[in-house]
C-alpha positions as CSV (number, residue, x, y, z in Angstrom):
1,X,-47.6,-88.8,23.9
2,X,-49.3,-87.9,20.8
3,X,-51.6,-85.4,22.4
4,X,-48.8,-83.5,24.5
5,X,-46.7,-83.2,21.3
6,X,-50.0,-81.3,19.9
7,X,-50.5,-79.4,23.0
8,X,-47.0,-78.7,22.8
9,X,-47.4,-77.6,19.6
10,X,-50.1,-75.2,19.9
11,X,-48.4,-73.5,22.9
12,X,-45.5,-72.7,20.4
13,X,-48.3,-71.5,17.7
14,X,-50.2,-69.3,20.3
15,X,-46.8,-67.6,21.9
16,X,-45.1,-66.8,18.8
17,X,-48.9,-65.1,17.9
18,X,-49.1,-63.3,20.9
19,X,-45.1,-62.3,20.0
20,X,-46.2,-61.2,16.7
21,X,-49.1,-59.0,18.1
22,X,-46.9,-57.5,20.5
23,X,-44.3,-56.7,17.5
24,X,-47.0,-55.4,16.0
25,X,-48.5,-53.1,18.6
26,X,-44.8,-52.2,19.6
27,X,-43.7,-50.9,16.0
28,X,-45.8,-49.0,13.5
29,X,-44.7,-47.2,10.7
30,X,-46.5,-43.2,10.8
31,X,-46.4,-40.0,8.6
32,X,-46.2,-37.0,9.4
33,X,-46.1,-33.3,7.4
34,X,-45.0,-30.1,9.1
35,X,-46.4,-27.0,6.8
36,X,-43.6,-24.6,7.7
37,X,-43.0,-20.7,6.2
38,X,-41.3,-22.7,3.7
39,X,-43.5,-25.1,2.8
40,X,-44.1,-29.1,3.9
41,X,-42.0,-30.9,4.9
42,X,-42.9,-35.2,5.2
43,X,-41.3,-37.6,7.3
44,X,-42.2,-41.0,7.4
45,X,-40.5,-43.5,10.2
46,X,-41.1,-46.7,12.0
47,X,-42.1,-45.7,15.4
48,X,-41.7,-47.6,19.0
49,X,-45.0,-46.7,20.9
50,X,-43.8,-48.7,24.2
51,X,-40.8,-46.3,24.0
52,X,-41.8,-43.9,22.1
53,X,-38.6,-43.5,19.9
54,X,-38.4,-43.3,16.6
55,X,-36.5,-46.3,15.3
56,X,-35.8,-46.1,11.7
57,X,-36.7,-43.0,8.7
58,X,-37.9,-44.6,5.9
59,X,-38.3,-41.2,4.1
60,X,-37.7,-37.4,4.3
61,X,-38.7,-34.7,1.8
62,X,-38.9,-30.9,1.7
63,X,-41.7,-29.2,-0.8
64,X,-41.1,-25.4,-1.4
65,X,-43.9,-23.4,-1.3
66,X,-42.8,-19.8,-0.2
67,X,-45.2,-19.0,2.6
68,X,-43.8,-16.3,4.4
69,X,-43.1,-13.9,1.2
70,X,-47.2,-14.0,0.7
71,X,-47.8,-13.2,4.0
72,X,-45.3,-10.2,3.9
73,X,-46.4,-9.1,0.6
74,X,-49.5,-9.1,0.5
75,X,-52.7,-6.9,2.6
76,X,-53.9,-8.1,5.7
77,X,-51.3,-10.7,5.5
78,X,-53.6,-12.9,4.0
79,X,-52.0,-16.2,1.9
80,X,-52.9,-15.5,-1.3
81,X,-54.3,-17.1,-4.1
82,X,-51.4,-18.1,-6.3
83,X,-49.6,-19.3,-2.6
84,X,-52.8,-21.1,-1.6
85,X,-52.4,-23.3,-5.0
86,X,-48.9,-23.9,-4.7
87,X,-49.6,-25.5,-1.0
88,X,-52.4,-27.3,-2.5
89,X,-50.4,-28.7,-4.6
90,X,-47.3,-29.3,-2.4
91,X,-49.6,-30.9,0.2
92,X,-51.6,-33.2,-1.8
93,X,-47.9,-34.5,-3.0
94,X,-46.6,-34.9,0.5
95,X,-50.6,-37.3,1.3
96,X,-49.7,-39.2,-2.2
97,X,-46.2,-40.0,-1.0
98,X,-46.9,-40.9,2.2
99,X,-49.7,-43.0,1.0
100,X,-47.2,-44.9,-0.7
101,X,-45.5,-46.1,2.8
102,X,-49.1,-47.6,3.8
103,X,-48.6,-45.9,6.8
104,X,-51.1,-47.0,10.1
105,X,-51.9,-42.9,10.2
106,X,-51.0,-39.1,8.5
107,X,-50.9,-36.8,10.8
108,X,-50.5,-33.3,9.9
109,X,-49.4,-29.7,11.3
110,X,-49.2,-25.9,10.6
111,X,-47.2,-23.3,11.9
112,X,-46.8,-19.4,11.3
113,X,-47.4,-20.3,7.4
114,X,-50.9,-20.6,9.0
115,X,-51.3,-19.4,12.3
116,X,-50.3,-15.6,11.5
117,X,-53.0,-15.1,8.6
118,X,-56.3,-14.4,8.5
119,X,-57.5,-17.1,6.1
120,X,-55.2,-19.9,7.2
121,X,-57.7,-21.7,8.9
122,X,-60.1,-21.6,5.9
123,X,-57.6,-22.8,3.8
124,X,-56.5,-25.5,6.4
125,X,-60.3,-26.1,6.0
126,X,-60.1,-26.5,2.4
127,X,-57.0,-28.5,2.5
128,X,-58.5,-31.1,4.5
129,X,-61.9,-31.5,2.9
130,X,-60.2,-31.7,-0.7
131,X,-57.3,-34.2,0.6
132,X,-58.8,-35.7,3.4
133,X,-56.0,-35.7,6.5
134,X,-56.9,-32.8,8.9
135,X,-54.5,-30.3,9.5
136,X,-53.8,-29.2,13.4
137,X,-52.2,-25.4,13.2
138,X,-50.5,-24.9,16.2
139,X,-49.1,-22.3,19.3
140,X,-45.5,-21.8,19.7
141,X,-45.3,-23.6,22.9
142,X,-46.7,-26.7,21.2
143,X,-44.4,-26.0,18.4
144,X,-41.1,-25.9,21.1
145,X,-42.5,-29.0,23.1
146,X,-42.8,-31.4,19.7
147,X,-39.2,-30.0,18.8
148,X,-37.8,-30.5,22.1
149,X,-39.3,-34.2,21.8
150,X,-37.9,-34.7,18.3
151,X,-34.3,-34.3,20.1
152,X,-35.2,-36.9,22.5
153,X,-36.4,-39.1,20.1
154,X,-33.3,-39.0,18.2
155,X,-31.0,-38.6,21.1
156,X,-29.8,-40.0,24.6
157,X,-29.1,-36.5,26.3
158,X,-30.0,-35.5,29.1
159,X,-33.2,-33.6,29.3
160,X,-32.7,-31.7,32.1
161,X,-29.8,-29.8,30.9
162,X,-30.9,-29.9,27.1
163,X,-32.1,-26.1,25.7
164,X,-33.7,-27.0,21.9
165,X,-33.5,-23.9,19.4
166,X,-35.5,-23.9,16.4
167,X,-35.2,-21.0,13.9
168,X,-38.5,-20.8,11.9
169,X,-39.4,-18.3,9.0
170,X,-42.0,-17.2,11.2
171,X,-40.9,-17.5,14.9
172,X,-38.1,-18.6,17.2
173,X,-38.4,-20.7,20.1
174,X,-36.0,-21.8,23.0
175,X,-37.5,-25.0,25.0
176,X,-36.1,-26.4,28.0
177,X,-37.5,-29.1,30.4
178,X,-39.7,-27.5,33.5
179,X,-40.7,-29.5,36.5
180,X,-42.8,-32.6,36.3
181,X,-44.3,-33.5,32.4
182,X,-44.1,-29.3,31.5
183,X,-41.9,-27.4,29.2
184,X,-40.5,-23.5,29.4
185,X,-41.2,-22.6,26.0
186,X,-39.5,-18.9,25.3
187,X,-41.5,-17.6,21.5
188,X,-40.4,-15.2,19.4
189,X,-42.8,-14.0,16.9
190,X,-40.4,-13.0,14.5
191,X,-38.3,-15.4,12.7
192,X,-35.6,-15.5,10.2
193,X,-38.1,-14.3,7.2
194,X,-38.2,-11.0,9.0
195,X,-34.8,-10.8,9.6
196,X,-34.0,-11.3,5.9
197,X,-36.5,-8.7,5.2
198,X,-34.5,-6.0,7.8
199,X,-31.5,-6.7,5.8
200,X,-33.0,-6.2,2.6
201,X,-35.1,-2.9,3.6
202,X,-32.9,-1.4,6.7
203,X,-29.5,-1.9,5.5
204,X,-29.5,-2.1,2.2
205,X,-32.5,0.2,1.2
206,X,-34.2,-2.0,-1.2
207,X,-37.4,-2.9,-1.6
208,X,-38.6,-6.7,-0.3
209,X,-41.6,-6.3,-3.1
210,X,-38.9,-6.3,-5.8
211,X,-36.2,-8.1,-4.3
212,X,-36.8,-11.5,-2.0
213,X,-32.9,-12.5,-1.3
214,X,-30.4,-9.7,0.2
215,X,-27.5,-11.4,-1.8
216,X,-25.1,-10.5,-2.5
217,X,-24.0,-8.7,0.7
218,X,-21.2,-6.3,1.1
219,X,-18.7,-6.8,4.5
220,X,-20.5,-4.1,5.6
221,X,-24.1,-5.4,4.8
222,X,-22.5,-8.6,7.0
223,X,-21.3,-6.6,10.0
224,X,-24.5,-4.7,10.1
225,X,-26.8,-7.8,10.3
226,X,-24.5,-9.6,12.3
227,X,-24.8,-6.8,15.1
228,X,-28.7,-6.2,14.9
229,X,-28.8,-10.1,15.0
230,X,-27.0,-9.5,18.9
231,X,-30.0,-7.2,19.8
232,X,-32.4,-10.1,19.5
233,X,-31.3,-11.8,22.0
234,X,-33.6,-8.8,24.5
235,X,-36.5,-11.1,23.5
236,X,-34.9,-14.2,25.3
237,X,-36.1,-14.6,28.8
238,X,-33.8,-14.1,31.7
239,X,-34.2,-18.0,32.7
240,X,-32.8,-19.0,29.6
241,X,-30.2,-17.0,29.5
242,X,-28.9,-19.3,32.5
243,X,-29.7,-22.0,31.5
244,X,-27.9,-21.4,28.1
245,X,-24.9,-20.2,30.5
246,X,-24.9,-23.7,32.8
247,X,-21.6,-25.3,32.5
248,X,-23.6,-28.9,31.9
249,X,-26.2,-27.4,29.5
250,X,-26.5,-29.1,26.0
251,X,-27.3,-26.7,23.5
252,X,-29.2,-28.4,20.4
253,X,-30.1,-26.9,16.5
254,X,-33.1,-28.3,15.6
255,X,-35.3,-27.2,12.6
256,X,-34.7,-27.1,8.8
257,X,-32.8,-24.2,9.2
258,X,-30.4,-25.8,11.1
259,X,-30.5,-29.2,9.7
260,X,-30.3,-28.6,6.2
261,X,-29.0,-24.6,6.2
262,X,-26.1,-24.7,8.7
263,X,-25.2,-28.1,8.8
264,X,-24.3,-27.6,5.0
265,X,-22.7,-24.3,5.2
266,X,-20.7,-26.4,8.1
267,X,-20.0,-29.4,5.8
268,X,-22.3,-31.1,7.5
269,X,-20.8,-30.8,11.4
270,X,-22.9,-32.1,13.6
271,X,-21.2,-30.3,16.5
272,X,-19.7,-26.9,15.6
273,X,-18.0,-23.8,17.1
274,X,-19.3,-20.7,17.2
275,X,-15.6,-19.5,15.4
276,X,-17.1,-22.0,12.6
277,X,-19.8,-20.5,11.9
278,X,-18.1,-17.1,11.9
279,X,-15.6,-17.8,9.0
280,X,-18.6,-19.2,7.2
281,X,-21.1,-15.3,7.6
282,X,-17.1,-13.8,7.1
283,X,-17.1,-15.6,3.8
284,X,-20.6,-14.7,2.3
285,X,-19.3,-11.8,1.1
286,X,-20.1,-10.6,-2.5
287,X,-21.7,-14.5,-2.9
288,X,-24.9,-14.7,-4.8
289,X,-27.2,-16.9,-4.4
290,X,-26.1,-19.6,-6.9
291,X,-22.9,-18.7,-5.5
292,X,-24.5,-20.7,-2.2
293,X,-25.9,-23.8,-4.0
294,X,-29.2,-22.2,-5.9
295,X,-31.9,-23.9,-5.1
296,X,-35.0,-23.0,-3.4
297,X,-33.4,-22.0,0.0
298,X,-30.3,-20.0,-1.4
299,X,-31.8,-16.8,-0.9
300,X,-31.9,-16.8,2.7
301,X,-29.2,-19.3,4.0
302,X,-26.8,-16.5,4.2
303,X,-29.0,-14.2,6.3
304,X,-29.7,-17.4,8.2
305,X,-26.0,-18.0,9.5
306,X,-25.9,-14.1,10.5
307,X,-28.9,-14.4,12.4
308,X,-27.3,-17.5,14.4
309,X,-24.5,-16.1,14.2
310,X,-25.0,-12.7,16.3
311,X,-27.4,-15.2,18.6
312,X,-24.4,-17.5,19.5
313,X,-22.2,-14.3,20.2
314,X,-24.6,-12.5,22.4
315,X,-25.4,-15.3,24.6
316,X,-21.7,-16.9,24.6
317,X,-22.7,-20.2,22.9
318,X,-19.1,-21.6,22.2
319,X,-20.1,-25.1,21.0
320,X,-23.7,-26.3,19.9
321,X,-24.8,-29.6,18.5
322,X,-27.3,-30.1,15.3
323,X,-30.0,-32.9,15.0
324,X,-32.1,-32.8,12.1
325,X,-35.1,-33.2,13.3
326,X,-38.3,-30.7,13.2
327,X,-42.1,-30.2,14.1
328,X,-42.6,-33.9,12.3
329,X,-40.4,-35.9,14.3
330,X,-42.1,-34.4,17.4
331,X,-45.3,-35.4,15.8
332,X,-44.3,-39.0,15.2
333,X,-43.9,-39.5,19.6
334,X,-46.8,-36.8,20.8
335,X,-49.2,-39.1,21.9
336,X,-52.3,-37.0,21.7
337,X,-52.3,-37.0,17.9
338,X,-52.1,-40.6,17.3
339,X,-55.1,-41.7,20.2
């Protein structure tokens, strides 16, 4: 009797280990920094790697670092050096606090900030040899597919009818599911930093060299935008144009542009109209940009909502959800990274 109570015993000992491995495999806790136009951005979460959801965000935080204005202001569109030690800085930040998390791995990523100038790589180079955590700059179509699996990772829709649009300083994508394990990626190579620069140059005949922020913009400045926003939409292929226009299809904002920009603007809806959005642009008139909050973002949120705006218009988006997730959610799930 004495000897089946101790085998008994160590059956319980030796499941609830094998339980506590399994919890252990099943859940890990991963960061993850997406080096944007506008600097990084850090998320750190408790991942499910059996279901590959992300089950809990244990931290968020945006660091401004004004990418896209060196690029544009700048020869050969090279970062320069005063950008190149305010991402230093910003980055080495983002490691430190994500270090603080103990996480079981840093992964991260660069977009346009990177991919569109000539010395990104060497200074992704330089990144990773001073801090350590190497940094993957990536193609659009990666850049869609890791949105598109952000939204699944924070969301139960459907895939198949699910179009994911993320407005970047540097590029805009549409991503939609394909047959099989692929994605239709549609990339734009010109995101809503050049769009605030058209305002600024084109319609209001300033100088972006002097002046980074087109506010405050007259109702004619607004109408103008809004209406050379609608022409963009000739760089959106004809197959997502239908499936934009499906009756079923689930139109999702994704990106900090979205998340953090519009959703505000939109007192934080997390399903809007486009009518919504248009008292919002209709309202912007004559507002500065403490006017919109201040802050680091101020002086392009307003040229943001046009550029949505005319978007939503020309492809009859009535009604649009917004999840905040971005590049580093999509990180947290894509497999490849983490093997």
């Amino acid at each position: 009797m004495q000897i089946q109570r101790v085998e008994v015993s160590l059956s319980i000992f030796l499941l609830c280990f094998i339980h506590f491995l399994a919890g252990e495999e099943g859940k890990v806790i991963r960061a993850a920094i997406d080096i944007g136009m506008g600097g990084p951005k850090l998320h750190i979460a408790e991942v499910d790697v059996q279901t590959n959801k992300i089950i809990k965000t244990l931290h968020t935080q945006r660091y401004f670092v004004d990418f896209y204005n060196s690029v544009s202001k700048h020869a050969h569109s090279n970062l320069s050096s005063d950008i190149m030690e305010e991402g230093f800085k910003a980055f080495n930040e983002a490691v430190k606090m994500a270090k603080t998390f103990n996480p079981k791995g840093i992964v991260a990523i660069a977009t346009a900030s990177f991919r569109s100038t000539p010395n990104g790589m060497h200074f992704a180079h330089h990144l990773q040899k001073e801090i350590g955590i190497k940094i993957h700059i990536i193609d659009q179509c990666l850049e869609g597919k890791l949105t598109f699996q952000a939204v699944l990772s924070k969301t139960d829709v459907d895939p198949e009818t699910l179009v994911v649009w993320d407005v970047g300083g540097g590029s805009i994508q549409f991503t939609a599911k394909a047959q099989g394990d692929s994605y239709l990626v549609n990339c734009q190579e010109e995101g809503a930093g050049a769009f605030k620069d058209y305002i600024i140059e084109t319609i209001q005949g300033r100088n972006t060299q002097e002046f980074s922020s087109p506010n405050p913009m007259s109702s004619q400045d607004i109408v103008q935008a809004t209406a050379f926003a609608r022409t963009w939409i000739e760089k959106v292929e004809p197959v997502f144009k239908d499936k934009i226009s499906h009756p079923t299809a689930s139109i999702v904002g994704a990106g900090s542009v979205f998340g953090f920009g519009i959703s505000g603007m939109l007192s934080n809806k997390t399903t809007f109209h486009v009518e919504d959005l248009a008292l919002v642009v209709q309202s912007l008139e004559g507002k500065t940009d403490a006017d919109l909050g201040g802050g680091d973002y101020a002086y392009c949120e307003g040229s943001n909502a046009i550029l949505v705006l005319g978007y939503m218009q020309a492809l009859n988006i009535q009604q649009m959800q917004i999840i905040n997730v971005n590049n580093a959610d999509g990180v947290m799930t894509y497999r490849p990274f983490w093997e």
